[in-house]
BALO-162971 format. One record per residue (C-alpha): residue number from 0; z, x, y. Coordinates in Angstrom, 1 decimal, decimal comma. Last residue first. Example, Ala and Ser with C-alpha at 12.3 -4.5 7.8 and 13.67 -1.06 7.14 Angstrom:
2
site k 1&Z 7,1&X 13,7&Y -1,1
site k 0&Z 7,8&X 12,3&Y -4,5
This chain:
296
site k 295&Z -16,7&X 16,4&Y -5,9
site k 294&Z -14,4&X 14,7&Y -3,4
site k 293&Z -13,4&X 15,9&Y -0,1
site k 292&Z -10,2&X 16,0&Y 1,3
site k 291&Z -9,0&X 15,6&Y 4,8
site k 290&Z -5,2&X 16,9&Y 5,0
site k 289&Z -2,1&X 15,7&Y 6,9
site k 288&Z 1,0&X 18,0&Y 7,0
site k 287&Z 4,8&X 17,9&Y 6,5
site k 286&Z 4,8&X 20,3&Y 4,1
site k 285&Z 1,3&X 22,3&Y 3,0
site k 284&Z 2,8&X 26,1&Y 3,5
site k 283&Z 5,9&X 24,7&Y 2,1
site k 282&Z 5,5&X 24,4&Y -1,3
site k 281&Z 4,7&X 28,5&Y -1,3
site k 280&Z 8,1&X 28,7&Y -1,1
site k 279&Z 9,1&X 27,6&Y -3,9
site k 278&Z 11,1&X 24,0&Y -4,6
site k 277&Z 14,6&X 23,3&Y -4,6
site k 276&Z 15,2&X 22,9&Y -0,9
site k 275&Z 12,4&X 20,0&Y -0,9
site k 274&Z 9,4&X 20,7&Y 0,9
site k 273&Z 8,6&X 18,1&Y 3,4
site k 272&Z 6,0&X 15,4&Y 3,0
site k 271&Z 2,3&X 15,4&Y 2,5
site k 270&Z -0,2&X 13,2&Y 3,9
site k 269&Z -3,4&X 12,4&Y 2,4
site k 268&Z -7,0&X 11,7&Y 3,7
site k 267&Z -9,6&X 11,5&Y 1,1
site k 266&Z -13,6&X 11,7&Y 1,6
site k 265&Z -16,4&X 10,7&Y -0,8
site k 264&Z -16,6&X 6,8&Y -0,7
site k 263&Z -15,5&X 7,0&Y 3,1
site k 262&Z -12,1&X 7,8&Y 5,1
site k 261&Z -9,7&X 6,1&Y 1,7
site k 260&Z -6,2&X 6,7&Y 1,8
site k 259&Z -3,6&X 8,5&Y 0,5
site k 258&Z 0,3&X 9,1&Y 0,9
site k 257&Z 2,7&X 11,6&Y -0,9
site k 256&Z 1,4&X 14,7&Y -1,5
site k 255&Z 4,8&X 16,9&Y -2,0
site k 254&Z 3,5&X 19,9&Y -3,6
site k 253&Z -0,2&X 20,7&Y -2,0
site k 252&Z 0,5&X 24,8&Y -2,6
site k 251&Z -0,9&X 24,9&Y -6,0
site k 250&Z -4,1&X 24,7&Y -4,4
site k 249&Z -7,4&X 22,6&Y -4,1
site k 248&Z -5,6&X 19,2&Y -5,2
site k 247&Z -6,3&X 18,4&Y -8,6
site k 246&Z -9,0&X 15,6&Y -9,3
site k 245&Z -8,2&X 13,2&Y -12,1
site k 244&Z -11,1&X 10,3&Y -13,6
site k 243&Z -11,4&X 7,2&Y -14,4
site k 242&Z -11,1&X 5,7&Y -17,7
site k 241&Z -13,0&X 2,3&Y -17,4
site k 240&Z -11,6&X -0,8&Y -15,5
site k 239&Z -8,2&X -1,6&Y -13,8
site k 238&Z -7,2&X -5,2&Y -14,1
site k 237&Z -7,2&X -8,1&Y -11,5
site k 236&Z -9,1&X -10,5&Y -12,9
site k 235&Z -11,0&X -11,0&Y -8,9
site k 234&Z -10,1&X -7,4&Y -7,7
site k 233&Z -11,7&X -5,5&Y -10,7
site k 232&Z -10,4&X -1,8&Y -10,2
site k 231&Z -12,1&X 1,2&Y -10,4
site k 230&Z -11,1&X 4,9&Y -10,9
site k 229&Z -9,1&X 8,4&Y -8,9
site k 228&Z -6,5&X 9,8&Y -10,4
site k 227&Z -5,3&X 12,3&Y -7,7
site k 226&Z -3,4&X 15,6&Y -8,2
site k 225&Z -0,6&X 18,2&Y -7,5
site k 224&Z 0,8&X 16,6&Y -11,3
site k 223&Z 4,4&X 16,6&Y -9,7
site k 222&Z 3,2&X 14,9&Y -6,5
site k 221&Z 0,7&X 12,1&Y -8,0
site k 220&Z -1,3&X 10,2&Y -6,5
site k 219&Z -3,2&X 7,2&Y -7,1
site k 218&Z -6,9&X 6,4&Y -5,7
site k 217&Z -9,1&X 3,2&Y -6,5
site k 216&Z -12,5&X 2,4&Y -6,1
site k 215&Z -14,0&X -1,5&Y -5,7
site k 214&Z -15,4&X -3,6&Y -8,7
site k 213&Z -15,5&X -7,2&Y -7,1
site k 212&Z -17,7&X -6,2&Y -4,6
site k 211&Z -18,4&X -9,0&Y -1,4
site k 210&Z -17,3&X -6,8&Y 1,3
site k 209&Z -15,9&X -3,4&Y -0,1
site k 208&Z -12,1&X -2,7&Y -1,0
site k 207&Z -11,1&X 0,9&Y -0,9
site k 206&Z -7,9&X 0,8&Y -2,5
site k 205&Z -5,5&X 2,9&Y -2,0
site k 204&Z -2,2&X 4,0&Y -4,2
site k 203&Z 0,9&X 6,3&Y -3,6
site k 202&Z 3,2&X 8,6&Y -4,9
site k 201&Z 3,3&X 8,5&Y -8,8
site k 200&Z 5,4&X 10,6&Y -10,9
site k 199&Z 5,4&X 12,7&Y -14,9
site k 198&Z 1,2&X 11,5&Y -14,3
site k 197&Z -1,5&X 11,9&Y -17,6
site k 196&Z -3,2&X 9,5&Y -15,3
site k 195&Z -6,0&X 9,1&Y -18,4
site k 194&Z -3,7&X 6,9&Y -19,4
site k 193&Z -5,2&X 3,9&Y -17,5
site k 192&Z -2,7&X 2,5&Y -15,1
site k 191&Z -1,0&X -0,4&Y -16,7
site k 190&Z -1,0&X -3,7&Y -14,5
site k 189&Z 2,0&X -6,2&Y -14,3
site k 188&Z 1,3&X -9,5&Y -14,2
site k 187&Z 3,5&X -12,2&Y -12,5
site k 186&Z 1,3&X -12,9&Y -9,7
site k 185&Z 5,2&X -12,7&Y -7,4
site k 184&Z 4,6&X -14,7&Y -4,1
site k 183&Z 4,0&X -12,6&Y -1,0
site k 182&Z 5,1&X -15,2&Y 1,6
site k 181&Z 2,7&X -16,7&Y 4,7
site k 180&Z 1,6&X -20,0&Y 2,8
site k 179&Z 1,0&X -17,9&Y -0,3
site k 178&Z -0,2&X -14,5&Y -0,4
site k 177&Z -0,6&X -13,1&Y -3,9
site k 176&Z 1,5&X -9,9&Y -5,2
site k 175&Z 0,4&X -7,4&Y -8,5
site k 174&Z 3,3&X -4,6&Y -9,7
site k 173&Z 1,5&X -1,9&Y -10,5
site k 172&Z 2,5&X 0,8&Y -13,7
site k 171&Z 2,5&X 3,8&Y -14,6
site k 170&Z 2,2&X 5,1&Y -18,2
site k 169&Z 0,6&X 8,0&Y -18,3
site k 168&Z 3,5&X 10,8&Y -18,8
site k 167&Z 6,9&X 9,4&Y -20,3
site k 166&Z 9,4&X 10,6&Y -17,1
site k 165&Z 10,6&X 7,1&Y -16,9
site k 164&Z 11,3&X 7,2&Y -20,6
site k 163&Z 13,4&X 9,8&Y -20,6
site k 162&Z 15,3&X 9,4&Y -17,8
site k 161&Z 14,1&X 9,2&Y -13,9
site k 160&Z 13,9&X 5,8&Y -13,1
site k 159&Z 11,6&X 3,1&Y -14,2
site k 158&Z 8,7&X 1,2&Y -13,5
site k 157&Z 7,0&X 2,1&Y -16,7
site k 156&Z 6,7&X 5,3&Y -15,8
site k 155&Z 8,1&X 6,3&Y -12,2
site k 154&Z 7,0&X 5,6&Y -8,8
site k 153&Z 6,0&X 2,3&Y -9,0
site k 152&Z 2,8&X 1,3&Y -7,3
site k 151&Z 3,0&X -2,5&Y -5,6
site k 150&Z -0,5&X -3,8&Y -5,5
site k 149&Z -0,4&X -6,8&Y -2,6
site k 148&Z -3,6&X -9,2&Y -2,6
site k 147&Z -4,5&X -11,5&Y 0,0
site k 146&Z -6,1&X -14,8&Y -0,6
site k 145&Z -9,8&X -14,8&Y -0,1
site k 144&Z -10,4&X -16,5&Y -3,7
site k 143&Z -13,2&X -14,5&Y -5,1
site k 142&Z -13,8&X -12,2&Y -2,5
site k 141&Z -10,8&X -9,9&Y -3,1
site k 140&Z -8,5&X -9,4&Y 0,2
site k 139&Z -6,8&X -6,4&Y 0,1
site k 138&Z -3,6&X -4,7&Y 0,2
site k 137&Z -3,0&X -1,6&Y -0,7
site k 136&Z 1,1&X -0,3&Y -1,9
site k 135&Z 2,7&X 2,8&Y -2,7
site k 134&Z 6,3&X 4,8&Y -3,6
site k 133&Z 8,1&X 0,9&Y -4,4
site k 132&Z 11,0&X 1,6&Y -6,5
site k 131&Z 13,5&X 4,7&Y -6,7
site k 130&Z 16,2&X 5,5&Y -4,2
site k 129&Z 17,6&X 2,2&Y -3,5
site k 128&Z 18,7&X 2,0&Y -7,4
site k 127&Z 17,6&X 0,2&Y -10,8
site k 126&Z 15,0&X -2,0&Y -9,5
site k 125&Z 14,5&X -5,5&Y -8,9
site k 124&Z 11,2&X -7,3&Y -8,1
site k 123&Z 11,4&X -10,0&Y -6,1
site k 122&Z 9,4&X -8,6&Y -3,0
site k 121&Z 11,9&X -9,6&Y -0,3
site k 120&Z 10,2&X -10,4&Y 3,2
site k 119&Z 10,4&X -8,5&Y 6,6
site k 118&Z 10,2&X -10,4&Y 10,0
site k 117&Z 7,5&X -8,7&Y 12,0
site k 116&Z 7,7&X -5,5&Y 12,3
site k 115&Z 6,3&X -3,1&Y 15,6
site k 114&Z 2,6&X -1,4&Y 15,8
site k 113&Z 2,2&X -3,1&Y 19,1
site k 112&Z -0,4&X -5,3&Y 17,6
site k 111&Z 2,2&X -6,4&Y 15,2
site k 110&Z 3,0&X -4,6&Y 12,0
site k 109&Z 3,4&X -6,9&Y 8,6
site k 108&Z 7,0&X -6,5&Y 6,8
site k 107&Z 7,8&X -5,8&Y 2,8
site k 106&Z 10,9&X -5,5&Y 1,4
site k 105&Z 11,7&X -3,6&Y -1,3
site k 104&Z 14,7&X -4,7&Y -4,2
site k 103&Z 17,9&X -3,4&Y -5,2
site k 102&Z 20,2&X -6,5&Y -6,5
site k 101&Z 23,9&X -7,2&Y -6,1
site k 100&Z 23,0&X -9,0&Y -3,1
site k 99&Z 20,2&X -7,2&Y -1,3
site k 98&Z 20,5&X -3,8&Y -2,0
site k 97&Z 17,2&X -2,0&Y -0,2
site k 96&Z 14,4&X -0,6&Y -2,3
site k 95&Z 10,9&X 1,5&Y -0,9
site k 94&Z 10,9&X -0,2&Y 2,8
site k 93&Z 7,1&X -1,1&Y 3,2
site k 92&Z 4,7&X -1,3&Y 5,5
site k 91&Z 1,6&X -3,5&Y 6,1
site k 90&Z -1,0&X -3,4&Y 8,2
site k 89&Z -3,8&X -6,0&Y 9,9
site k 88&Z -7,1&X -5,2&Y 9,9
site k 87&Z -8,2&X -9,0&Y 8,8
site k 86&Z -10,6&X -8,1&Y 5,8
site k 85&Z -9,9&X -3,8&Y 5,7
site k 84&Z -6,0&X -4,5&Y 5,0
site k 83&Z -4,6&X -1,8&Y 6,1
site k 82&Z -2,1&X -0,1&Y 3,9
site k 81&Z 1,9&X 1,2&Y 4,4
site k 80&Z 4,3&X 3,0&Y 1,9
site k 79&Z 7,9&X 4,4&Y 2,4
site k 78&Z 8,9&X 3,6&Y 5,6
site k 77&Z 11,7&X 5,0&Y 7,7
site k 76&Z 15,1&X 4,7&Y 8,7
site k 75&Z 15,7&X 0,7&Y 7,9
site k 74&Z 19,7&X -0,1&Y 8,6
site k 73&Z 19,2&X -3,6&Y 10,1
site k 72&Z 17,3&X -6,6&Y 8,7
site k 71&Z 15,3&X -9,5&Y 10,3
site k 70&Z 13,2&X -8,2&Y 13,1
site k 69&Z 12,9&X -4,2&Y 14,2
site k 68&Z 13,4&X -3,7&Y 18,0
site k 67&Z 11,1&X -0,9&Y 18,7
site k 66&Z 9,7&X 2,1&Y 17,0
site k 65&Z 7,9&X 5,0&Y 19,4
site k 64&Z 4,3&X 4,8&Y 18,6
site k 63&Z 3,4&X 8,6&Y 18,4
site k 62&Z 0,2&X 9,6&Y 20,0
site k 61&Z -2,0&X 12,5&Y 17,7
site k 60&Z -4,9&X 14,4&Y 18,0
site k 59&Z -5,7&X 15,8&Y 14,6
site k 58&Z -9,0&X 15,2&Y 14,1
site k 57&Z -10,7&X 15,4&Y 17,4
site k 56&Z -14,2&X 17,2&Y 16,8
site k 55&Z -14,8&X 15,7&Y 13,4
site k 54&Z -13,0&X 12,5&Y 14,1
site k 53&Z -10,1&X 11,3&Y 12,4
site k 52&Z -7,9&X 10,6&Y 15,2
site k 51&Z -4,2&X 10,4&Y 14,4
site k 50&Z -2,0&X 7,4&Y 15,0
site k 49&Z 1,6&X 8,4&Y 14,1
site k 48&Z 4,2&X 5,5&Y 13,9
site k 47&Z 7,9&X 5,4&Y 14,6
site k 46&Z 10,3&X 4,3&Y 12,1
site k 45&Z 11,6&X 7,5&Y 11,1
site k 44&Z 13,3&X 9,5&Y 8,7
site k 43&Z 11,0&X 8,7&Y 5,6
site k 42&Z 7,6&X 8,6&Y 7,4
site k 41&Z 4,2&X 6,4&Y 8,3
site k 40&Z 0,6&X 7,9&Y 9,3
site k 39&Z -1,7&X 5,7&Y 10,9
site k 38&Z -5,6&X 7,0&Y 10,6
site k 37&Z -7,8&X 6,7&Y 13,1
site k 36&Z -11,8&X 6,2&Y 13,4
site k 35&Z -11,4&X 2,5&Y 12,3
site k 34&Z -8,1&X 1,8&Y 10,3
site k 33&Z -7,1&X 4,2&Y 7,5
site k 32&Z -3,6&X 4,4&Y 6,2
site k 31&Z -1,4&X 6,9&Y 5,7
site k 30&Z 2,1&X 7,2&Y 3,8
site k 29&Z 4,9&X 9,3&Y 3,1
site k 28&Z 5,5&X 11,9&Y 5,9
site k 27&Z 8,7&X 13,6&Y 6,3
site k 26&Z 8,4&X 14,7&Y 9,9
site k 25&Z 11,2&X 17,5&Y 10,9
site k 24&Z 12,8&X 19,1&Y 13,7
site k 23&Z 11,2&X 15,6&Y 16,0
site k 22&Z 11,2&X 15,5&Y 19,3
site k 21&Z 12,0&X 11,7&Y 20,6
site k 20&Z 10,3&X 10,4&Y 24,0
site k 19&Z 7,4&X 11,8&Y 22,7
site k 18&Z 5,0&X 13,8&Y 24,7
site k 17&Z 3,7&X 16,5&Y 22,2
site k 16&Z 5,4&X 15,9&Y 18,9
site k 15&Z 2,6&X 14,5&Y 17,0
site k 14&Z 0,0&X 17,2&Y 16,5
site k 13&Z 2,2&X 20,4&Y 16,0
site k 12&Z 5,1&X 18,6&Y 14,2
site k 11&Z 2,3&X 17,4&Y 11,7
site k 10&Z 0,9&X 20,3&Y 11,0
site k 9&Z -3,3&X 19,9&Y 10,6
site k 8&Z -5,3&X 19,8&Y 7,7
site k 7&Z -9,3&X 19,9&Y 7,6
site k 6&Z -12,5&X 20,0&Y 4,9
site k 5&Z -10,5&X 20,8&Y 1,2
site k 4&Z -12,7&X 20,4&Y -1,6
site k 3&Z -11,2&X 18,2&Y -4,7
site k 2&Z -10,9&X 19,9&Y -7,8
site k 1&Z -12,4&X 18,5&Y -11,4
site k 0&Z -10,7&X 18,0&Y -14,5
């Protein structure tokens, strides 16, 4: 097991608050996504959106995209995951589980060009409770067919909550979506993550998709394990392929990592959210931050 080099972090209060309409006491990041030379950070208890320069000499500026009039549901506080799709640009959020009916299930909306939903869609795939389904998602576009892809990353093992068998280390699991006519249509296959993500909890999952490759990197996180699998993935069977490897994060302190994305082949961006009341306090010296992370 190898550790990943830390190169920048910032505090998101610091960078994001200045000249908001809404101040913020806390932000309870849980998701990033790259998109050009700016990265797009999404949170629990809110629906706006923080665009964040990446470059070397700005990283860290910040402009908060205040959230507007949200179509076709009511009651959303935040986001749990979001990814850019590299092919069209376009991103994607998603509310972790909502009860629809007598069933708990995420829904999934695209952002306009004003960083606003569109209508949001069920993703059939029922869970136990509101609180536990959903934690990541990347979609691509794999060359083979040039339909959209959706990876849905459970948070516990085997899709499950937080019993015994939930908590069984290395066996996570993502759910696998296919764009049809304009609605995510269930692929029916379920992928194992290789066990080599020895992972009690997962928190989020990018793909860095590359024009024409059908083998492309993958990175899942982990907030318990303080670390990131990091492996390959065959777009066009889909399955995962090989072993891959896991990287911890450079200190104990990274406890609640809970969004990554891809800068480059060799550099990680991940957002962390905000220490639980529960945890030590050396969890919080990396709370509510983003970090730029280097791979060895």
């Amino acid at each position: 097991m190898s550790k990943l080099n830390k190169i920048d972090e910032k505090k998101l209060l610091e960078t994001c608050c200045q000249g908001t309409k809404n101040k913020f006491d806390k932000l309870e990041a849980s998701g990033v996504a790259i998109k050009g030379d700016a990265c797009y950070v999404i949170f629990d208890n809110t629906t706006a959106v923080a665009e964040i320069a990446l470059k070397k000499h700005g990283f860290g500026a910040c402009q908060m995209h205040e959230p507007g009039k949200y179509v076709g549901v009511t009651g959303i506080e935040g986001f749990e995951a979001i990814s850019c799709n590299p092919a069209n640009k376009k991103f994607h959020v998603v509310v972790e589980s909502l009860t629809y009916g007598s069933k708990h299930v995420p829904m999934i909306a695209t952002l306009n060009k004003h960083l606003q939903t569109k209508p949001y869609q069920i993703l059939d795939v029922p869970f136990a409770g509101e609180s536990k389904g959903f934690e990541g998602i990347a979609v691509v576009t794999p060359p083979s067919d040039q339909k959209q892809m959706l990876f849905g990353l459970c948070e516990g093992n085997f899709c499950e909550q937080n019993d015994a068998r939930g908590k069984k280390k290395g066996n996570g699991r993502v759910h696998v979506f296919r764009k049809h006519k304009g609605t995510w249509m269930d692929d029916h296959r379920i992928l194992p993550i290789p066990p080599t993500a020895d992972f009690k909890d997962y928190s989020d999952i990018a793909i860095r998709a590359e024009h024409g490759k059908k083998k492309v990197s993958v990175a899942i996180t982990s907030q318990e394990a303080k670390s990131v699998w990091i492996g390959k993935i065959d777009l066009t069977k889909p399955s995962f392929v090989g072993k891959g490897k896991v990287h911890r994060f450079p200190k104990k302190s990274f406890c609640n990592v809970e969004g990554v994305d891809w800068v480059s082949a060799k550099k990680l961006v991940c957002v962390s959210d905000k220490a639980k009341s529960d945890q030590p306090n050396k969890c919080k010296k990396k709370e509510m931050s983003i970090h730029l992370m280097k791979i060895k």
